[in-house]
C-alpha positions as CSV (number, residue, x, y, z in Angstrom):
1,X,10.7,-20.5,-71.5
2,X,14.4,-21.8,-72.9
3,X,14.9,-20.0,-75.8
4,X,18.5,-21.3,-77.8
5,X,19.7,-18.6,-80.8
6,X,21.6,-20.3,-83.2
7,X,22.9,-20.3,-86.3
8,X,26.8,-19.7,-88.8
9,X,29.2,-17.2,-87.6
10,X,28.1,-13.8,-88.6
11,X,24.6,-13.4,-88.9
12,X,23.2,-11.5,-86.0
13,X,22.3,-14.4,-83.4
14,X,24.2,-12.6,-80.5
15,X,22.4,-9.3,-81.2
16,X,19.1,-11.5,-81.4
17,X,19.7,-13.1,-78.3
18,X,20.9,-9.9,-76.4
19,X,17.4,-8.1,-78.0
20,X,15.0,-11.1,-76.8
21,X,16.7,-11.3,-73.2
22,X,16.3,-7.2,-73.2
23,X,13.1,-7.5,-74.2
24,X,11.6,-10.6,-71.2
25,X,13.5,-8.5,-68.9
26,X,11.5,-5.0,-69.6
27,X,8.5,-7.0,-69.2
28,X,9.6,-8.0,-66.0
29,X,10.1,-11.4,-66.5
30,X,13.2,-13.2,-64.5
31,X,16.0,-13.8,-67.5
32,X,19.7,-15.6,-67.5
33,X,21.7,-15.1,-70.7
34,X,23.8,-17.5,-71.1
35,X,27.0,-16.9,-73.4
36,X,27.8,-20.3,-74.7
37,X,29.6,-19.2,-77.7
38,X,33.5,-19.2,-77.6
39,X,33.9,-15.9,-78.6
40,X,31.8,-14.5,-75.9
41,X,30.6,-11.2,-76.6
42,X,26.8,-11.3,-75.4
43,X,27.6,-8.7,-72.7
44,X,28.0,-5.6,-74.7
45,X,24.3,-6.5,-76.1
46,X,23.6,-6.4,-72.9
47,X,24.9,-3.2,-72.0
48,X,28.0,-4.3,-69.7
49,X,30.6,-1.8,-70.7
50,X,34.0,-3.4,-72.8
51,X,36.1,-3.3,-68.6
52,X,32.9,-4.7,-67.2
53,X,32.9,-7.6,-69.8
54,X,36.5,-8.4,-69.4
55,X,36.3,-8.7,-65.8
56,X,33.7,-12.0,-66.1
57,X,35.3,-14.9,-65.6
58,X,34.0,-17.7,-67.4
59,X,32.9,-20.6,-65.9
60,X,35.0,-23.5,-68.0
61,X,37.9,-21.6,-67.2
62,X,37.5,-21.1,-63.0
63,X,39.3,-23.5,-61.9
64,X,39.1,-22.9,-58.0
65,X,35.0,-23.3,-59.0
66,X,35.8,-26.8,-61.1
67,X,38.3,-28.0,-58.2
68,X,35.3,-27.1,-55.6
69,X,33.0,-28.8,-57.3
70,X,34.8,-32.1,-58.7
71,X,37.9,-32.9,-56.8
72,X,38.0,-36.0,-54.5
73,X,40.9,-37.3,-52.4
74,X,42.1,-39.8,-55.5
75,X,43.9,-38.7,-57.9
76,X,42.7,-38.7,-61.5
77,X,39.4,-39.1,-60.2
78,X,36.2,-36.5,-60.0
79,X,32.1,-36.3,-58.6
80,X,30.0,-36.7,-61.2
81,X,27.3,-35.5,-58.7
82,X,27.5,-31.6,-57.1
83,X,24.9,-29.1,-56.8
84,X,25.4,-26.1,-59.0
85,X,22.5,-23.4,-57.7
86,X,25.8,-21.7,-55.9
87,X,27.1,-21.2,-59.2
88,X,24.1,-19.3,-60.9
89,X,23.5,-17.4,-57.3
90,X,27.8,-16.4,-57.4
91,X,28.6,-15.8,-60.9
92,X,25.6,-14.4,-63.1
93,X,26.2,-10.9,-64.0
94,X,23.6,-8.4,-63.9
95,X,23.2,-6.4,-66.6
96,X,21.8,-2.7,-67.8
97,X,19.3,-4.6,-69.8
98,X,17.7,-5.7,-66.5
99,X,18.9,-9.4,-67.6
100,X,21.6,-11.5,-66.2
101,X,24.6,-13.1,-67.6
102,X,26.3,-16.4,-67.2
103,X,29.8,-17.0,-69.7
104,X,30.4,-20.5,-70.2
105,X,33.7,-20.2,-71.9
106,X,36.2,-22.2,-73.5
107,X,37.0,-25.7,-72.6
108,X,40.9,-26.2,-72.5
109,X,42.1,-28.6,-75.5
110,X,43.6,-31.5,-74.8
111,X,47.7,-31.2,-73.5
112,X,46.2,-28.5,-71.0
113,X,45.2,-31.1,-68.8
114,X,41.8,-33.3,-68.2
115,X,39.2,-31.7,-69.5
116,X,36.6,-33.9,-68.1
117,X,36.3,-31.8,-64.6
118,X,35.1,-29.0,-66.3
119,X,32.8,-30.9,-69.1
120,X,31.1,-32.1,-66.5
121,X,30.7,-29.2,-64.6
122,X,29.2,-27.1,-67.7
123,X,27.5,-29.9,-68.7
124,X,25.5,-30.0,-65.7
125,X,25.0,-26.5,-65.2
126,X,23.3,-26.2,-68.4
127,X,21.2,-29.2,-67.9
128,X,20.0,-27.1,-64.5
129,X,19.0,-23.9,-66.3
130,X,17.1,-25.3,-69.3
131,X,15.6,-28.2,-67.2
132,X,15.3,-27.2,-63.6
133,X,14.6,-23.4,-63.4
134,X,11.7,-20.9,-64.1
135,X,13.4,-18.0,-65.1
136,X,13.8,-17.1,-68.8
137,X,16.6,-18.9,-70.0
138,X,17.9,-17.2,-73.2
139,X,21.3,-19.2,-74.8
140,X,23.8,-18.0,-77.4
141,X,24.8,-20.8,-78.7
142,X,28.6,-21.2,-80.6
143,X,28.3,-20.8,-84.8
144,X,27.6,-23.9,-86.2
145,X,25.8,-27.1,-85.4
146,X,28.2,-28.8,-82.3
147,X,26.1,-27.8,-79.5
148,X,23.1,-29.7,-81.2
149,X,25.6,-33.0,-81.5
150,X,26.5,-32.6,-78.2
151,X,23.1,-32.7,-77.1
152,X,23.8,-28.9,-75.4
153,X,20.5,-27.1,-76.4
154,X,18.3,-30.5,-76.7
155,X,16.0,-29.3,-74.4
156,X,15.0,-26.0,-74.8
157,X,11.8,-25.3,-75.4
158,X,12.8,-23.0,-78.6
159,X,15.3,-23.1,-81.3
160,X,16.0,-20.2,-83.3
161,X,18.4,-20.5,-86.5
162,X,19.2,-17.2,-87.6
163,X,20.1,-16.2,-90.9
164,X,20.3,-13.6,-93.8
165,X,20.0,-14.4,-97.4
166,X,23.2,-16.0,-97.9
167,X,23.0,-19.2,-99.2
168,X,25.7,-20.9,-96.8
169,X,24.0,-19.2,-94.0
170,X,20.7,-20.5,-95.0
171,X,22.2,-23.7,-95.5
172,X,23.7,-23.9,-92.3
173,X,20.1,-22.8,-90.8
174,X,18.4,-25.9,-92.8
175,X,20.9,-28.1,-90.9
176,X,20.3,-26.7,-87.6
177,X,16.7,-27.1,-87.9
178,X,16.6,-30.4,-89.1
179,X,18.9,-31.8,-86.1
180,X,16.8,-29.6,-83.7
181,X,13.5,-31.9,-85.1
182,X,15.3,-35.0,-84.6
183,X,16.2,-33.6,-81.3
184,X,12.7,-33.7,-80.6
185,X,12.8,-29.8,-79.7
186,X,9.2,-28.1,-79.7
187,X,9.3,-25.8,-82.1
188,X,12.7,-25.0,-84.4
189,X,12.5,-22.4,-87.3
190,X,14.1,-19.6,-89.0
191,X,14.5,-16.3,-88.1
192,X,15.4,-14.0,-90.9
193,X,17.9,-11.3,-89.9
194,X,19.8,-8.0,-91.4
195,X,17.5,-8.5,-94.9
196,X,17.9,-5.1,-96.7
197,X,15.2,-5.0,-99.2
198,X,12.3,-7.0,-99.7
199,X,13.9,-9.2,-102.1
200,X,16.1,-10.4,-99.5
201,X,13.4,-11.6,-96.9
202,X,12.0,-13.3,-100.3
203,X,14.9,-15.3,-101.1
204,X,14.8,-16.7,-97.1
205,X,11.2,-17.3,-97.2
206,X,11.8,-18.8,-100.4
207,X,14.5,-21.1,-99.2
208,X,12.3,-22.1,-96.0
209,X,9.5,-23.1,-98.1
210,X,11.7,-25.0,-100.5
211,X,13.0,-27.1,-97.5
212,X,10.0,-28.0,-95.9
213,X,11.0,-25.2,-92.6
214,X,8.7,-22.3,-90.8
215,X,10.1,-18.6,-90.7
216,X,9.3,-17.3,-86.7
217,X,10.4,-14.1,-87.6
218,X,11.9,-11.8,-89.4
219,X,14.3,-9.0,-88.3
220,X,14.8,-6.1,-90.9
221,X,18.2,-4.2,-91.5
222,X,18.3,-1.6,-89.3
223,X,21.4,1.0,-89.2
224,X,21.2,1.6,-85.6
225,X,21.8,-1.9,-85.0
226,X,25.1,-1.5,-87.1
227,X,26.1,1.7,-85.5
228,X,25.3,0.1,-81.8
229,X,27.7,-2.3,-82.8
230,X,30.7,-0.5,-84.5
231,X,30.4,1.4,-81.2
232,X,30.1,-1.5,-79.0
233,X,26.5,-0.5,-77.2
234,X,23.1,-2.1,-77.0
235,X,20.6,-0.6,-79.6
236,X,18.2,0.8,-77.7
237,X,14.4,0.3,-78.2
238,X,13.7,3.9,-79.2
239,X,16.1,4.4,-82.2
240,X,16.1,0.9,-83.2
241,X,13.6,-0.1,-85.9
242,X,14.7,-4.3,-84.8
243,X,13.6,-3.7,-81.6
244,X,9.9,-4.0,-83.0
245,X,10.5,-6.7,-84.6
246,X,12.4,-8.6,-81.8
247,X,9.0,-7.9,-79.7
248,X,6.7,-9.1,-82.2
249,X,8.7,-12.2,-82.8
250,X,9.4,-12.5,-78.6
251,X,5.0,-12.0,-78.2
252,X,4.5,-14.8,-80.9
253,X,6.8,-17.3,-78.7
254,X,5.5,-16.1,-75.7
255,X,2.6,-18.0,-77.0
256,X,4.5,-21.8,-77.6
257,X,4.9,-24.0,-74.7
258,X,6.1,-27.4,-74.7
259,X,3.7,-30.1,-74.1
260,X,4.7,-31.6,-70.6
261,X,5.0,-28.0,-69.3
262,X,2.3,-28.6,-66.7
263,X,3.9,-32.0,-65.7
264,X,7.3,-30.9,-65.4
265,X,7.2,-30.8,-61.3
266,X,10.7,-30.9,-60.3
267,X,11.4,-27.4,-61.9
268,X,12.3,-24.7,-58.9
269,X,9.4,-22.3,-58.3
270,X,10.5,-18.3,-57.3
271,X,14.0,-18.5,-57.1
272,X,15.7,-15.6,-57.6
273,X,19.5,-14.7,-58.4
């Protein structure tokens, strides 16, 4: 299962995407979180510690790994073709959750040199973990909409657009959700996060139903959350009322599969990282 978490800056998706990959990995399911926000902070969710986190490297920013894997003899010219298994096997982190962790990183902007090298390197090392592996594939996608243009999390099996109550975060949600059904992506719908009172997850169901879109799930306030991260730790699954939540919501999509899951015969059976 390839499970994207999206949604505007703010509303929870990195500790909803931390929870879910905590959760597949407890059940002993195989799980890569991958960090595709550029403000990467999935691994503190995950329970690296603040030195751990800081010593990952992320992958749009090695550039022994981009030479490696895109330089030719000519000058101003790169492979478009390289294998990138060696990355997953080298570079994903394992974490306290049981989970592990790939950062994409920031792509240089332009006067830093090409960026194309490293574009294409991401680029196809995405398209390998949605398309071509097994395990769990949990991404935290960057606030906003851009990785939907860009065609980043068109092939996931799931699309989650987080949100609270706020109108401009359940705006931006509406927006994700529609581009994730022109995408053609299984199933796309709301999650609503952090609501306080009742009236809150009223107004979001409201919205949803207003705009023609499905709520998965909701996720209810819960202070430990908050406290977990003021003091930059996981919320564990014993003081954190979310957690339940996050497991009904993770059962529920346990229970979706895409339709050509049974044909799709070139994914990699058993491989472990």
């Amino acid at each position: 299962m390839k499970i994207a978490v999206c949604g505007k800056g703010g509303v929870g998706k990195t500790f909803l995407a931390g929870s879910l990959a905590a959760y597949f990995a407890s059940i002993s399911r195989p799980v890569i979180a991958i960090d595709a926000d550029s403000s990467p902070n999935l691994a503190l969710t995950l329970g690296l510690t603040e030195e751990e986190a800081s010593r990952i490297q992320p992958v749009a920013e090695n550039e022994e790994l981009i030479r490696v894997k895109t330089a030719t003899d000519h000058p101003g010219v790169f492979r478009l073709s390289f294998s990138v298994d060696d990355i997953i096997a080298k570079y994903a982190v394992r974490t306290p959750s049981g989970a592990h962790l790939l950062v994409m990183g920031t792509i240089k902007a332009a006067g830093s040199g090409c960026t194309c090298p490293a574009h294409s390197v991401v680029r196809a090392l995405m398209r390998h973990l949605v398309v071509e592996r097994d395990e769990v594939v949990i991404l935290d996608m960057e606030a906003g909409i851009e990785h939907l243009g860009r065609g980043t999390a068109a092939r996931v099996d799931v699309l989650l657009a987080v949100s609270d109550a706020n109108k401009k975060s359940l705006l931006a949600a509406a927006t994700i959700c529609r581009l994730a059904n022109e995408a053609g992506i299984p199933v796309a719908g709301i999650v609503a996060n952090r609501n306080a009172t009742p009236e809150e997850e009223r107004i979001v169901r409201a919205f949803a139903e207003q705009h023609g879109l499905h709520v998965v799930g909701n996720v209810p306030y819960d202070p430990a959350v908050t406290a977990a991260g003021i003091a930059g730790e996981p919320a564990g699954p014993r003081q954190s009322l979310a957690w339940n939540a996050v497991r009904e919501l993770a059962g529920a999509l346990e229970k979706t599969k895409r339709p050509e899951d049974k044909s799709r015969g070139n994914r990699k059976n058993g491989v472990t990282v």
